[in-house]
N, CA, C and O of each residue as an XYZ file, in Angstrom:
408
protein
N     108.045    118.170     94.359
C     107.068    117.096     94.151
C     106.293    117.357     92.867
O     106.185    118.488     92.392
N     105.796    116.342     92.361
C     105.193    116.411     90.787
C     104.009    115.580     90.961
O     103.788    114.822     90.016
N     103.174    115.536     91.964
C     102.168    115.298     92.741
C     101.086    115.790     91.733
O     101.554    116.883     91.415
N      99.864    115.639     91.002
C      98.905    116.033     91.245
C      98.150    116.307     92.204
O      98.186    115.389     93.023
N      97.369    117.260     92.555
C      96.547    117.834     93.967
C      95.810    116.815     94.197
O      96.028    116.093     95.170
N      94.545    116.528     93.103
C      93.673    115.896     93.474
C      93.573    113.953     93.722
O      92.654    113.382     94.309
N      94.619    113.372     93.173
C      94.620    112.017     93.564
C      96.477    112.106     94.165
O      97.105    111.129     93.759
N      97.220    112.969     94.907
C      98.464    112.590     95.261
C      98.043    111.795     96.260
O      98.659    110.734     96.160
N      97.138    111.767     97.379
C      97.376    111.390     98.754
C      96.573    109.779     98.869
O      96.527    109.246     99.978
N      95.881    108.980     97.488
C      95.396    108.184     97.245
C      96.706    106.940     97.748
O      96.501    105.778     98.100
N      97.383    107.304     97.687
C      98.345    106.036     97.090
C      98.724    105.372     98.718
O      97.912    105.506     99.633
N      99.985    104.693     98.904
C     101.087    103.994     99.988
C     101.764    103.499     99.615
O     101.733    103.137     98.439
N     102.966    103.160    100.634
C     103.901    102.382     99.943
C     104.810    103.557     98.928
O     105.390    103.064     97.961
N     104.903    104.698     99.087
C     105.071    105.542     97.777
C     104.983    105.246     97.126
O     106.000    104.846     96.560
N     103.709    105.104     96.471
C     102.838    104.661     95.415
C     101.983    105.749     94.929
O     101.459    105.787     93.816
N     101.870    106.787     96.017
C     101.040    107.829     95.953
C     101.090    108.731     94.384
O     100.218    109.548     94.088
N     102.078    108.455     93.635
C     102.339    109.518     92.434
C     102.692    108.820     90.973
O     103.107    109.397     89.967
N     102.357    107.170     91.179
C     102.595    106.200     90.070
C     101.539    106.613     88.852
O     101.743    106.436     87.651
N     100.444    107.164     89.418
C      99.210    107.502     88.551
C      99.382    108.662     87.922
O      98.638    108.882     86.966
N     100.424    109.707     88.308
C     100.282    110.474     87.903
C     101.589    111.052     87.435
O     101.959    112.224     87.375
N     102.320    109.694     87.054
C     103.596    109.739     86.553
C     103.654    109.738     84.940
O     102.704    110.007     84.204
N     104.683    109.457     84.622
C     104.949    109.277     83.345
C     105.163    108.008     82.911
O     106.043    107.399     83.520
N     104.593    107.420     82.005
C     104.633    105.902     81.321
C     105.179    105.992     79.729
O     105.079    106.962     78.976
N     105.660    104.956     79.509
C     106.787    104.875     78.581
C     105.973    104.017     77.522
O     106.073    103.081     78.315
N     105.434    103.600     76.724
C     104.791    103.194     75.808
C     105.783    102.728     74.488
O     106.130    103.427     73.536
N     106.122    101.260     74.782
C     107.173    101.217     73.108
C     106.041    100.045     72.286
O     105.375     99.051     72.577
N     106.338    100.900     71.114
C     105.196    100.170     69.927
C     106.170     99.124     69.346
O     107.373     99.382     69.386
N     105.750     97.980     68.816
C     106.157     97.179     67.854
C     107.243     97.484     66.409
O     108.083     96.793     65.832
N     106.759     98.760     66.231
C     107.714     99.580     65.471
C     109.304     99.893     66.283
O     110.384    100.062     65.718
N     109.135     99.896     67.163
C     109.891    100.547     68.222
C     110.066    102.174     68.200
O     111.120    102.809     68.242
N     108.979    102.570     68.138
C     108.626    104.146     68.778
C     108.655    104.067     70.335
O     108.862    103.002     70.916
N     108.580    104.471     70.556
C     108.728    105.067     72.318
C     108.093    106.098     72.538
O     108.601    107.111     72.056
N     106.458    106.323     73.508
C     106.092    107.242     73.585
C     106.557    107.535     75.250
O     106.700    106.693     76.136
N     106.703    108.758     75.318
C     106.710    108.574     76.825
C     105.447    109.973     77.071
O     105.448    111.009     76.406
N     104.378    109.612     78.269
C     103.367    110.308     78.181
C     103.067    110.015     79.581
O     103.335    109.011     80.241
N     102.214    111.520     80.029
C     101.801    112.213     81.496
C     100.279    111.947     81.748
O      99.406    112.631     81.214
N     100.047    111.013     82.509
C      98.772    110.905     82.760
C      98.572    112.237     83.659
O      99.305    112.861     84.425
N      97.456    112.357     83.282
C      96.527    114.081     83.425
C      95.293    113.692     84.395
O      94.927    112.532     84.582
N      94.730    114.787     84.961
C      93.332    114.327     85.250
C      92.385    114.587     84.848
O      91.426    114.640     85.618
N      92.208    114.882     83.389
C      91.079    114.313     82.579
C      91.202    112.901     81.586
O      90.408    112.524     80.724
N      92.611    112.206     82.071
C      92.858    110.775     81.946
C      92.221    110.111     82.727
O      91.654    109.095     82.323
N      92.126    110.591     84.348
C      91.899    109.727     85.163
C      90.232    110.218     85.276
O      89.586    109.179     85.413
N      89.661    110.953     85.272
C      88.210    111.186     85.121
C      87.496    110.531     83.955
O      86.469    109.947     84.300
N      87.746    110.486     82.814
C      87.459    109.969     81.362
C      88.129    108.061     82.022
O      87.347    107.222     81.573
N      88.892    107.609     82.595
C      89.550    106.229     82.695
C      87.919    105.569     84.187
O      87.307    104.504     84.109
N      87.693    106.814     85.436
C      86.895    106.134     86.231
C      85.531    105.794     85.720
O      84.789    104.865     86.039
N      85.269    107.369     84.304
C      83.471    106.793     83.846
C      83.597    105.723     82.984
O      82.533    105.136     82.790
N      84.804    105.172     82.257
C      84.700    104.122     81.259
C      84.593    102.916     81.807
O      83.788    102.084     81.389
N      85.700    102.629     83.171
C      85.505    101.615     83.704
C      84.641    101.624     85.228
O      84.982    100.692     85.956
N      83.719    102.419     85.728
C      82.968    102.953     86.704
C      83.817    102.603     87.824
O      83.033    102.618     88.772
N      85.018    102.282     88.292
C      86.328    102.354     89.376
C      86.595    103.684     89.572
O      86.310    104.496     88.691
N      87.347    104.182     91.097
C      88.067    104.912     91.425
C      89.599    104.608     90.718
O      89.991    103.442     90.680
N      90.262    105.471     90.281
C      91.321    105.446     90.017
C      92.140    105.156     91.564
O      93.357    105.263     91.415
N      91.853    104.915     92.580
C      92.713    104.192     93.465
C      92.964    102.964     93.866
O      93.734    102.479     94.695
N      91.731    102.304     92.711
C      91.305    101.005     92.928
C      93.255    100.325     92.534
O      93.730     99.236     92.854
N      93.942    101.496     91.758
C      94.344    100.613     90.904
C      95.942    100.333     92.018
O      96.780     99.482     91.721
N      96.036    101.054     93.007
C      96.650    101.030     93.578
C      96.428     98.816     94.333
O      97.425     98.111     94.485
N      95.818     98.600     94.455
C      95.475     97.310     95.027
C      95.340     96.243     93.763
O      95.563     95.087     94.121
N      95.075     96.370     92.604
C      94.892     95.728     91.133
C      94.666     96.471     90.209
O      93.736     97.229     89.936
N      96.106     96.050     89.474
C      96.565     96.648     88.338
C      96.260     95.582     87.016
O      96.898     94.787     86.325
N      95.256     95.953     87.101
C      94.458     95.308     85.804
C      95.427     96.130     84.327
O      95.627     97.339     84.206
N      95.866     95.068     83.405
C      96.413     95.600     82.275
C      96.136     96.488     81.411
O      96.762     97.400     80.871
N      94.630     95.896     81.338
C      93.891     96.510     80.173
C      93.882     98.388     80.977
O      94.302     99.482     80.599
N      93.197     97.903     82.136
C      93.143     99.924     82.991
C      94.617    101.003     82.824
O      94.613    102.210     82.579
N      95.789    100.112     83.046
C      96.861    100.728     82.486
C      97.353    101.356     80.950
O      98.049    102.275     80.518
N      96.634    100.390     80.507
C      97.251    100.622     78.822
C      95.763    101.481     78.314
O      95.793    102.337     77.429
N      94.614    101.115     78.978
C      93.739    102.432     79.029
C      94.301    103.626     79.350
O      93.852    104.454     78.556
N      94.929    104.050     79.985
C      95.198    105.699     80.820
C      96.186    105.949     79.817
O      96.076    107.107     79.412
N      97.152    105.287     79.229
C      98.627    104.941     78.583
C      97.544    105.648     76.948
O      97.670    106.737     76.387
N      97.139    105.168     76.813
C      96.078    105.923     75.864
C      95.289    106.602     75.299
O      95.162    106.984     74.136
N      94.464    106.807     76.692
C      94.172    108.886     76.887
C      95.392    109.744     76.753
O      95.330    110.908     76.357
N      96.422    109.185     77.069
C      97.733    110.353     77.114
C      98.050    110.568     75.925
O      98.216    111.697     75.463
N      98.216    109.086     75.042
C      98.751    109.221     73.926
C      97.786    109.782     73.148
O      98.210    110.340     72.136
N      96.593    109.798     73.330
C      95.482    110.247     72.149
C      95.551    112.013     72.458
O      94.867    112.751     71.749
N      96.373    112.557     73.497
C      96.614    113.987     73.721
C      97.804    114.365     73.072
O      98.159    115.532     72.902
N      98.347    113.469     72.751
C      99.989    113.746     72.059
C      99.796    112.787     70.367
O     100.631    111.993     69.933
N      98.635    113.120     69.764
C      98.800    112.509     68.387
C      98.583    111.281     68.193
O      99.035    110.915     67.108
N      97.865    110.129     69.036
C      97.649    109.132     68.529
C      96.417    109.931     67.858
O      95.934    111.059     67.958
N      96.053    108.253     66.809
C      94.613    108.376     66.329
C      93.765    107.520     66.520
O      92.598    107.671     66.880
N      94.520    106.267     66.202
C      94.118    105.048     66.591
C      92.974    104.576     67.742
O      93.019    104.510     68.971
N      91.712    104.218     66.538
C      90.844    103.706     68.324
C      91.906    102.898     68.806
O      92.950    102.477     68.307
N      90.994    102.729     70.642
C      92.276    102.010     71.672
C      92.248    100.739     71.114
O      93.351    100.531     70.607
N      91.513     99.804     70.972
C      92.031     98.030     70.150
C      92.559     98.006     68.985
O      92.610     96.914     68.420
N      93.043     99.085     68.376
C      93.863     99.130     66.960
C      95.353     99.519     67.738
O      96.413     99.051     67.322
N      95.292    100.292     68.736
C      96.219    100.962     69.172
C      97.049     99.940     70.120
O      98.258     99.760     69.972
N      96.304     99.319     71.065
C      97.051     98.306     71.912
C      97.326     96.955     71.025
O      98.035     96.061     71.487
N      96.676     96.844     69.616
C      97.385     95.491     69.118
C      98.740     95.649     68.873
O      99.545     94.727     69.004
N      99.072     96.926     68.475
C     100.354     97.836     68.323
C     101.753     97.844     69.469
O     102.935     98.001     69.163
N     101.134     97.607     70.943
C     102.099     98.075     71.842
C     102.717     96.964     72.010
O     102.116     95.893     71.937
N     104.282     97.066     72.311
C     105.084     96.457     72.375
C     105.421     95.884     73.873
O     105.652     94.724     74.216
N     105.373     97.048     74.624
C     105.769     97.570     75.959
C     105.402     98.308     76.928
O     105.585     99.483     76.609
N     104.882     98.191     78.176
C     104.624     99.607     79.036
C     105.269     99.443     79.788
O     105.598     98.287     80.053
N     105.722    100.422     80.437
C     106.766    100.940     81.434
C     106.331    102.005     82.188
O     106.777    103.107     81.872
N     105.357    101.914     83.362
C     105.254    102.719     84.322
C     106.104    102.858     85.493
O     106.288    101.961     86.315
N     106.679    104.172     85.539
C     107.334    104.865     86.293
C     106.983    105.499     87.494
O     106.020    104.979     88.056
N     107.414    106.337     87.975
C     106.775    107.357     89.251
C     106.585    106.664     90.677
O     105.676    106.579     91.502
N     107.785    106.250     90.562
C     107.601    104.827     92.035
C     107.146    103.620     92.506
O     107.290    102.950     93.529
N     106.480    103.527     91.330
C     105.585    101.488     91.845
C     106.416    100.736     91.478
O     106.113     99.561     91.687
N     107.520    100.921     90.931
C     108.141     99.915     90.462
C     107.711     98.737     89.736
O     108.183     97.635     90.015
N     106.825     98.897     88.799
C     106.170     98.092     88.409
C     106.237     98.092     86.543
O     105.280     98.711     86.077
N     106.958     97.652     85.737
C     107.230     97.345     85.073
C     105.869     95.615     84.424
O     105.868     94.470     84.876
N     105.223     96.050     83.618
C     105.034     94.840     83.028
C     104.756     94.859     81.402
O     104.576     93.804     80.795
């Protein structure tokens, strides 16, 4: 299992590990990031938007996704503030069981 400790048991539906999966990020360029939400993604993602990160399990607000999709990437070399950065994205592709592609 590739569970984080502290939010694995949040989820249903095996949904429980979508948050703490890996998301695929393709830019307009067609780069492809693929990046690990962490939990100082999801701590830094609940004080910005004052939500539990389990909220997101019930509404998957875009903007909260391509938020977290962005703490990751700003750990792997983005620079870009996030509204320079998401005018950029092409694509997200979250993985880790929700099946949820948008």
């Amino acid at each position: 299992s590739n569970h984080v400790c502290c939010v694995s048991n949040f989820g249903n539906n095996n949904k429980s590990n979508f948050i703490v999966g890996n998301m695929v990020v393709v830019l307009e360029d067609g780069t492809k990031l693929e990046v690990k939400i962490k939990p100082i993604d999801i701590v830094k993602f609940e004080r910005k938007f004052n939500v539990p990160v389990s909220r997101l399990n019930d509404e998957q607000r875009y903007e909260w996704l391509l938020y977290l999709a962005w703490l990751a990437s700003k750990r792997n070399g983005v620079t870009e503030d996030y509204d320079n950065w998401i005018d950029k994205v092409e694509e997200l592709d979250i993985s880790g069981g929700a099946d949820l592609k948008v």
